[in-house]
Residue frames as qw, qx, qy, qz and C-alpha x, y, z in Angstrom:
[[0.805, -0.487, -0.202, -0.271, -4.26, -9.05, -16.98],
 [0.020, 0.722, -0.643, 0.254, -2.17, -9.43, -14.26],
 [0.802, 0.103, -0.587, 0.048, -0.81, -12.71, -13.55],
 [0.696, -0.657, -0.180, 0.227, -0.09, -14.38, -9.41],
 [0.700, -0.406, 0.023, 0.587, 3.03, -12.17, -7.76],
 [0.411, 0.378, 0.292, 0.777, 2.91, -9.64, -10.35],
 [0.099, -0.565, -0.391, 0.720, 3.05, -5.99, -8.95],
 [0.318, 0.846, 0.315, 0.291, 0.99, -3.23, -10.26],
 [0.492, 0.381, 0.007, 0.783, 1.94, -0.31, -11.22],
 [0.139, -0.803, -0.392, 0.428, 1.65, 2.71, -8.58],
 [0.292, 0.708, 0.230, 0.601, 0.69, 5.87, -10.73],
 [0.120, -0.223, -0.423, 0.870, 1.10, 9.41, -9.21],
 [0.253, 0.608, 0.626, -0.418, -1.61, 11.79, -9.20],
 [0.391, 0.694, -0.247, -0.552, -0.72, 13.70, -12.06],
 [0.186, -0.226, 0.944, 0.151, -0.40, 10.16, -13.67],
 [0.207, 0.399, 0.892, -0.040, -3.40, 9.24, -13.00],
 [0.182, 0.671, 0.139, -0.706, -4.95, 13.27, -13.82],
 [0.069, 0.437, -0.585, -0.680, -3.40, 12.76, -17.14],
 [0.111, 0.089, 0.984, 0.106, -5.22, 9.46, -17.83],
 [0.155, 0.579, 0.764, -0.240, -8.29, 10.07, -16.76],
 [0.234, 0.571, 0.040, -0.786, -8.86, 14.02, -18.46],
 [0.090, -0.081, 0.992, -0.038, -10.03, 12.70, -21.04],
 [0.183, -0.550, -0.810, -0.089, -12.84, 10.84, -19.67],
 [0.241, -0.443, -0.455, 0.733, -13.20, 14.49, -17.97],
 [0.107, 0.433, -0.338, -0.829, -13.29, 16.44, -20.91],
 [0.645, 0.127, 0.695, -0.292, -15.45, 13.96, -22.62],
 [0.510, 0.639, -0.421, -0.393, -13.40, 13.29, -25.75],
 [0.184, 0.227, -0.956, -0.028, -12.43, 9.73, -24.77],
 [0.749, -0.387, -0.240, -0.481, -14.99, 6.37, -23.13],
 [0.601, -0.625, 0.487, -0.105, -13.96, 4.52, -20.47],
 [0.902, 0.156, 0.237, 0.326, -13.31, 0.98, -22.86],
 [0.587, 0.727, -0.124, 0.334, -11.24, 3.25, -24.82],
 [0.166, -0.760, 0.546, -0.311, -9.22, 4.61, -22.11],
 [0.814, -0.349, 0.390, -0.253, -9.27, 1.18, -20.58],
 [0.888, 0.445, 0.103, 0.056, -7.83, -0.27, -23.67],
 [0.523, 0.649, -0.339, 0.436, -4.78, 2.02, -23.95],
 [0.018, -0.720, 0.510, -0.471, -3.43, 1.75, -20.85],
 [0.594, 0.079, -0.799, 0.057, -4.61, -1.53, -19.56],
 [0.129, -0.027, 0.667, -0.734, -6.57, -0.54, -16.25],
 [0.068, -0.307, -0.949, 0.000, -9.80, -1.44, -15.42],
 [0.156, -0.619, -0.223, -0.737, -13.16, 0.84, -15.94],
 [0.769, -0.470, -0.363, 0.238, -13.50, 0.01, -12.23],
 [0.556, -0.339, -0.101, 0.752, -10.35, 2.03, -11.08],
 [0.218, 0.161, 0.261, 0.926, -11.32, 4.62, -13.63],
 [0.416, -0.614, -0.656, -0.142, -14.33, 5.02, -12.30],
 [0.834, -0.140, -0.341, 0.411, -13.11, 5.36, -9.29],
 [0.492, 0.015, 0.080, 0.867, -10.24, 7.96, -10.18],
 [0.060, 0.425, 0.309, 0.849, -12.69, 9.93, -11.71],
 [0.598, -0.726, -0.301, -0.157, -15.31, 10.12, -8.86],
 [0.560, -0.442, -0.272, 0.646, -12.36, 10.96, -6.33],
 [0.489, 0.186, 0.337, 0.783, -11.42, 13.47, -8.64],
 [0.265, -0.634, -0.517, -0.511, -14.73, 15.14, -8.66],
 [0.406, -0.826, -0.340, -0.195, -15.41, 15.29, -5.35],
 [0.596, -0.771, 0.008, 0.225, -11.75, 16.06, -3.79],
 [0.383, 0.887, -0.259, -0.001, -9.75, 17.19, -6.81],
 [0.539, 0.556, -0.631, 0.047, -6.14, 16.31, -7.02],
 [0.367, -0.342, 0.755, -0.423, -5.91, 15.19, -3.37],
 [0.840, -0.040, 0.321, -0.435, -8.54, 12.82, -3.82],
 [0.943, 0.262, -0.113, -0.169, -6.03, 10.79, -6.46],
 [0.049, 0.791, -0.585, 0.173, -2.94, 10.72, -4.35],
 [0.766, -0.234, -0.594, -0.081, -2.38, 7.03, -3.00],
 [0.508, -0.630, 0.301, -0.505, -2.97, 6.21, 0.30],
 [0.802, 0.078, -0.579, 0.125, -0.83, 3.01, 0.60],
 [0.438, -0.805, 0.392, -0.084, 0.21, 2.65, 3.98],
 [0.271, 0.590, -0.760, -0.026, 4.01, 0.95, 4.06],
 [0.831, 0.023, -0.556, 0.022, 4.53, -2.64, 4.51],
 [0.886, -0.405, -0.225, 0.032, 5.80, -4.87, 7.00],
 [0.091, 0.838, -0.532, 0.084, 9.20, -2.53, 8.18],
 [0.492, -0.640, 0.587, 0.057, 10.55, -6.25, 9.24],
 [0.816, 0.519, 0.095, -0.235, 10.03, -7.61, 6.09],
 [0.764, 0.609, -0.202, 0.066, 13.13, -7.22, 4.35],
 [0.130, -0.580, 0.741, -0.311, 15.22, -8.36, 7.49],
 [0.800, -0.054, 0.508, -0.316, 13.15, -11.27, 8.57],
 [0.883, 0.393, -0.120, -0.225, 13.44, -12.61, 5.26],
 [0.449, 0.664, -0.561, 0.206, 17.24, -13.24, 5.54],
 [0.939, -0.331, -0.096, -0.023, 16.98, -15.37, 8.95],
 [0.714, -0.260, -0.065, 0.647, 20.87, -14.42, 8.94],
 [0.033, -0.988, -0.020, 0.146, 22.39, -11.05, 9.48],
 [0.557, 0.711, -0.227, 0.364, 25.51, -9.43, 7.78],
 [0.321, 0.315, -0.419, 0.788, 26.81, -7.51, 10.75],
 [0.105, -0.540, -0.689, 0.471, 25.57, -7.11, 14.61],
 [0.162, 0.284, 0.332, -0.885, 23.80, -3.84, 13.46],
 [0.517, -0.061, -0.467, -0.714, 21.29, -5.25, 11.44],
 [0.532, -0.213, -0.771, 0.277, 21.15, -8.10, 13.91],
 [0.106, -0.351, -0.512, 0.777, 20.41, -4.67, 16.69],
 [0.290, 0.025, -0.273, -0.917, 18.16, -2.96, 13.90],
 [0.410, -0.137, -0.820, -0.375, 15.77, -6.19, 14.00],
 [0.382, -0.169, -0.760, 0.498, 15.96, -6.45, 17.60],
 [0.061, -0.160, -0.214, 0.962, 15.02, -2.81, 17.94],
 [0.346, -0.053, -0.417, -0.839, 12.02, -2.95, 15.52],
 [0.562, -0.236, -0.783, -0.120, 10.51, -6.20, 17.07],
 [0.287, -0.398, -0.638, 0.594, 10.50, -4.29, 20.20],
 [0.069, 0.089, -0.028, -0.993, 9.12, -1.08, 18.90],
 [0.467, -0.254, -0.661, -0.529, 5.98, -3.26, 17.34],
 [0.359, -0.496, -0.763, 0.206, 5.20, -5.18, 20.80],
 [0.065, -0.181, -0.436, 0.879, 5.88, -1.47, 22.96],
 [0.274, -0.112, -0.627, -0.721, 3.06, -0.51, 19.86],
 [0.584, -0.288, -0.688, -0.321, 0.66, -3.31, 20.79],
 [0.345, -0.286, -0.723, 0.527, 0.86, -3.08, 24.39],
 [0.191, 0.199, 0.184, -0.943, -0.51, 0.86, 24.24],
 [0.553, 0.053, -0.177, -0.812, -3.29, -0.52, 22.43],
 [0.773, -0.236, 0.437, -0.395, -4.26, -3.14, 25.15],
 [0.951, 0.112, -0.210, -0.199, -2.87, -6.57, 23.45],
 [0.709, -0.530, 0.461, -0.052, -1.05, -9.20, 25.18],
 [0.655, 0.497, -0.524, -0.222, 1.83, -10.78, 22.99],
 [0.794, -0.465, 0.369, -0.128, 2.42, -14.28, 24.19],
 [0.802, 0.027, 0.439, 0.405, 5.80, -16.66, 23.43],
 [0.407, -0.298, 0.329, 0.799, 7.42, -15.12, 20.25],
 [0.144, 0.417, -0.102, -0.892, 4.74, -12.92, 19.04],
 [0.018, 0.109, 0.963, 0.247, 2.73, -15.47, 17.33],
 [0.226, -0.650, -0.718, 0.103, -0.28, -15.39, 19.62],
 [0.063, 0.266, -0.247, 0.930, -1.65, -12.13, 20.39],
 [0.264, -0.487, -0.832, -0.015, -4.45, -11.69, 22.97],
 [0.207, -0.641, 0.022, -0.739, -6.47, -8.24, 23.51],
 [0.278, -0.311, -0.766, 0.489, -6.67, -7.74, 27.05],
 [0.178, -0.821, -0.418, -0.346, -9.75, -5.52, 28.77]]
């Protein structure tokens, strides 16, 4: 069980192929699979129903990436002026971002208001 702050694991698709054949081949159950590996019949579920209807594609992930100012912001100080111009650059790339898609950032990006 996974405890607060604790990442899961991201499987690939032949990760997750391997897991789940198997429940494909129908020489394993889900508890059982669920048991050795510590996922939930949920996700296996899931896996297997993508699987089905969109083969291997269907168990690639589709994470999309985090916050790209994440792992500046956190540091509130900068090393050297080009991480100090990398931040700068990104915080403008987000608003230029939000403006093509009609929202109004007000003060330091806090507030945002769609506009019509």
């Amino acid at each position: 069980m996974a405890t607060k702050g604790q990442k899961f694991k991201e499987r690939t698709a032949q990760e997750k192929y391997k897991i789940i054949e198997p429940l494909l081949n129908y020489e394993a159950t889900y508890g059982q699979i669920s048991k050795k590996y510590g996922i939930n019949n949920g996700s296996l579920a899931a896996w297997v129903n993508r699987y089905k209807e969109y083969g291997m594609k269907g168990l690639e992930n589709k994470r999309k990436p985090g916050n790209p100012l994440a792992k500046i912001y956190a540091k509130k100080t900068f090393k050297n002026r080009e991480e100090e111009l990398e931040y700068e650059n990104m915080k403008l790339r987000i608003e230029n971002e939000r403006l093509k898609k009609g929202y109004l950032v007000k003060g330091d990006g806090s507030v945002v208001v769609f506009k019509k």
